[in-house]
N, C-alpha and C positions, 0 to 999 in steps of 0.2 A: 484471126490468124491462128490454123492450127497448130501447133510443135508441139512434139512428142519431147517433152523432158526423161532422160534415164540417168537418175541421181545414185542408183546403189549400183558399187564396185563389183559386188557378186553377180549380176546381169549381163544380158548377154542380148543381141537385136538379131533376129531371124526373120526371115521371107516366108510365107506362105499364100504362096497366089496373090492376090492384089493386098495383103494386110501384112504388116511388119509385128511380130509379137516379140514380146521385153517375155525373156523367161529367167526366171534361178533354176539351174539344175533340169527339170524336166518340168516344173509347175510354171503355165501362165500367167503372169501378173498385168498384162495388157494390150488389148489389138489395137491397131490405129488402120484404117481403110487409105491405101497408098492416096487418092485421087482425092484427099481431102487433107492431105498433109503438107506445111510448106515449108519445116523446116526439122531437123534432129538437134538435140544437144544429149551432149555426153557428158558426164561430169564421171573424174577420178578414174578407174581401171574397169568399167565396165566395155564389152567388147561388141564388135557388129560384123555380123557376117560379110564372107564376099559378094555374095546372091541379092544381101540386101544395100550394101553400097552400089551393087552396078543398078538397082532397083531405081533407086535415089536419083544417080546421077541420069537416068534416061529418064524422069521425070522432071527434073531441073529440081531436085531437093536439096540441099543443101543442109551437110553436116558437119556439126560445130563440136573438135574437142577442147574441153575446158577442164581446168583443175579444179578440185572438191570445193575450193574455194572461189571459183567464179572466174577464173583466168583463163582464158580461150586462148590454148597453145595453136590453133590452125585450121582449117576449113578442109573439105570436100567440096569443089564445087563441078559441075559441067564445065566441058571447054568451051560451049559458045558462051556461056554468059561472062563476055565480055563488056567493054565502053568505051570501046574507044571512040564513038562516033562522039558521046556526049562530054568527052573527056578534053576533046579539041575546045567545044565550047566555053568549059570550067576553066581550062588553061588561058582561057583570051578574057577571062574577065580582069579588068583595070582595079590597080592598086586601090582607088576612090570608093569603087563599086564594092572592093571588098573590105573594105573598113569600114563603108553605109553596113551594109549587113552585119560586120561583125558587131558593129554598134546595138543593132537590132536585136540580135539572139543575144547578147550580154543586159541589154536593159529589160527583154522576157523574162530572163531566168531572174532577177531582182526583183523586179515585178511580182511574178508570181510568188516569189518566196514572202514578198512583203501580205500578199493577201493571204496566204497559209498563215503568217503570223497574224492577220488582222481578226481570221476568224476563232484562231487559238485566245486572243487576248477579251473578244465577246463573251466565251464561256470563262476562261479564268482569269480576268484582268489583274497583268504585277508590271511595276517600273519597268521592269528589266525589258519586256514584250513591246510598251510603249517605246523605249529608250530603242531598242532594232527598229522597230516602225519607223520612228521617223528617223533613223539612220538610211537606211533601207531608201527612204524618197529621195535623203538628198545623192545619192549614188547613182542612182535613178539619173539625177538631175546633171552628175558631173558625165556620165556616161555617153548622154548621148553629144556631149561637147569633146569627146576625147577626139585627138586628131593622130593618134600615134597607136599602136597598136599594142606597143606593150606599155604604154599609159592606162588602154582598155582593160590589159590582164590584170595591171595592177588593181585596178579599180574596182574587177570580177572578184578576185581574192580576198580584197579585203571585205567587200560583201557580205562574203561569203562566210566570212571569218563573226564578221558582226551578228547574222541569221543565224549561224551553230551556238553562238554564246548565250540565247535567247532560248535555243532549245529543251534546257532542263527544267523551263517552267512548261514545258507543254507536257511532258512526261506523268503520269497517276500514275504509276507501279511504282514503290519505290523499290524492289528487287533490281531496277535499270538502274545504272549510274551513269551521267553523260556530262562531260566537263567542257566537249568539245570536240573537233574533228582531227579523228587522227588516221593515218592511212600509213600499206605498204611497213610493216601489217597493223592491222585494226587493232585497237590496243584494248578493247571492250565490246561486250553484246552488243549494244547500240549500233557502232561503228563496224562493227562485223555484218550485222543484216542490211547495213546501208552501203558497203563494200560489195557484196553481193550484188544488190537488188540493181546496182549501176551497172556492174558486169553484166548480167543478165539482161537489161534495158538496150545494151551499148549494139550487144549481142544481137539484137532481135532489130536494131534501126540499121545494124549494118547489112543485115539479110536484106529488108525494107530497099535498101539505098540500090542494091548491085539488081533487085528485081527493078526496080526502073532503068536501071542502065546508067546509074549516073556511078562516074569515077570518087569512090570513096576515097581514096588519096589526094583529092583535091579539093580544098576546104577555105572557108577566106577568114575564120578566127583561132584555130590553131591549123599548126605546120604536121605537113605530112612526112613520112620518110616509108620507105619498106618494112616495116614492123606495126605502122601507126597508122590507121584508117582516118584520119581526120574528121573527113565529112562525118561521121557519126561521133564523133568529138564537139564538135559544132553543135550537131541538131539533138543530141542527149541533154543540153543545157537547161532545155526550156521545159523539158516534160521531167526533170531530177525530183522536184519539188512533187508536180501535181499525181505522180506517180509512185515512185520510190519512197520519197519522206513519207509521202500522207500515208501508205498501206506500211511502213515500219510504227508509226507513231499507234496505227490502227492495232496493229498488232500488241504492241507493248500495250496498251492503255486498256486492251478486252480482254489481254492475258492469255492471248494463243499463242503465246512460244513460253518456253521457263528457261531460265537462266543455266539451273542446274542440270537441265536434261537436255536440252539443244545445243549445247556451244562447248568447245574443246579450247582449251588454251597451249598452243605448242610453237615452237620456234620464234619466242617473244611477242606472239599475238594471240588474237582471239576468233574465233572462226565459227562460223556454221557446220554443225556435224553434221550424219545423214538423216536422222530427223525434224534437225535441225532446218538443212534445205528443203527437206519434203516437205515442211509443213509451211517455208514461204512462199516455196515453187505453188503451192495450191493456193494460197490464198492469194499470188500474183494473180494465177489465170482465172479466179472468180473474179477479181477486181477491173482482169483488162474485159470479160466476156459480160459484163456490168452494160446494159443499155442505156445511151444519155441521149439526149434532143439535139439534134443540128440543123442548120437551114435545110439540110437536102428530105430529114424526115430522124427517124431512129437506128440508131447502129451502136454496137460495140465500141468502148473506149480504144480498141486495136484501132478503130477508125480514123482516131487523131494521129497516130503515129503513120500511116499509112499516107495521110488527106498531107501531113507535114512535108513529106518527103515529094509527095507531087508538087506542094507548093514551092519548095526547092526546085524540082526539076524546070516549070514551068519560069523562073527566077533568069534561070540560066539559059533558058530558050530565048529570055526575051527580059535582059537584066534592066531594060527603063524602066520595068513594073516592079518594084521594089517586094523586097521577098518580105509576107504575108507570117509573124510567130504564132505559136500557140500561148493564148493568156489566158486565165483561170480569170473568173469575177468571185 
């Protein structure tokens, strides 16, 4: 999946014949070839021409502005890319059909987080990593027994709560300090690059969702409104972990970001600066443009997030076939 990330304020996105260039002042910093591009992100005050928004949108590109912080105040998109055809579908699936699934993406995302801890606890085995492990199975186990939906969140949450308390034993830097999960705003580096890297994720499944035509406002584990995309609430669940956590942990533990030189502390939190994002923005798209094995042959980790979203689609075409998660071994 190509995007063109533009993380510095002082940029500006031009049109020249089929290629979109990111300039400062009158210096190039970057071409991107229009017919290879599938989506823009904007972060903080940087600006995009008219030439190259009418560019975008007779292409079906899609441009996303987000605050420096990972907050995506609103889109750009073409007028046809609508859903309403699939959106009639989404709306006729049954109260049952949609707590099976919710059931489904709530015991992925445990799941998975439980093998991220399994493999953390091989190389440096402590109680605490045991102690989530087998918390972690029995959630697993209440999970797929919940009958209630906000019996399900509870049970996500707590989870979730249990996997972050586990998490300062994965951590070798000790320049990171990580107590726990705190959000809205991040109260620490740690929490800052994992606040991001969600935005960013949420960002990129919700482009994903509207290029298949499925209604991102209609989701069967959280609720939608006019502000909140749901479906990509749903389907960020299960890739949080194999994605997000493992390249922050990656990062902290090789020593590609520093404390003192990427991160700003302002309005009682803790944030990603501009070097800060530059230097996750890149080690994101090394990590998604990473080739793995699948039944079909080799493809880019973009693959999973992409294969997800049909699998969703296909779900709702024909809801007897129970919607197929993504789970890490």
């Amino acid at each position: 999946m190509k995007t063109l990330y533009v993380s510095q304020s002082d940029c500006y996105v031009s049109l020249r014949k089929e290629f979109l260039l990111v300039k400062r002042q009158d210096r190039i910093l970057a071409e991107v070839q229009l017919p290879f591009l599938e989506q823009v992100l904007i972060f903080g005050k940087a600006q995009v021409t008219t030439q190259a928004i009418h560019a975008c949108l007779s292409r079906n590109i899609p441009i996303l502005y987000l605050s420096r912080m990972g907050f995506c105040y609103g889109r750009i998109i073409a007028i046809e890319r609508g859903y309403r055809h699939l959106s009639r579908y989404q709306q006729e699936l049954g109260w049952q059909q949609r707590l099976i699934t919710a059931r489904t993406i709530v015991a992925a995302k445990i799941k998975n987080a439980r093998v991220f801890l399994q493999r953390q606890h091989r190389k440096h085995p402590t109680p605490s990593l045991q102690l989530a492990i087998d918390g972690l199975k029995h959630f697993v186990e209440l999970t797929v027994k919940a009958d209630k939906l906000e019996q399900l969140l509870g049970y996500e949450g707590t989870a979730a709560n249990l996997y972050f308390q586990a998490w300062a034993d994965c951590i070798e830097n000790s320049n990171f300090i990580f107590f726990g999960r705190s959000r809205r705003p991040p109260g620490n580096p740690v929490n800052a690059m994992l606040s991001f890297g969600y935005q960013v994720l949420w960002n990129h499944l919700l482009t994903l969702i509207e290029l298949q035509g499925l209604d991102p406002y209609q989701a069967c584990l959280h609720q939608g409104s006019e502000r909140h995309a749901a479906l990509a609430s749903d389907l960020i669940e299960e890739f949080r972990v194999p994605i997000v956590d493992s390249l922050v942990l990656y990062m902290i533990n090789r020593r590609l970001i520093d404390v003192g030189e990427d991160f700003v502390f302002q309005n009682g939190g803790c944030f990603l600066n501009s070097s800060g994002r530059r230097k996750w923005l890149g080690a994101f798209v090394g990590r998604m443009e990473e080739f793995l094995s699948f039944d079909q042959g080799d493809f880019p980790r973009w693959h999973c997030l992409i294969d997800q979203v049909k699998k969703y689609k296909a779900f709702i075409y024909s809801p007897s076939n129970s919607y197929s998660p993504f789970l890490i071994r």
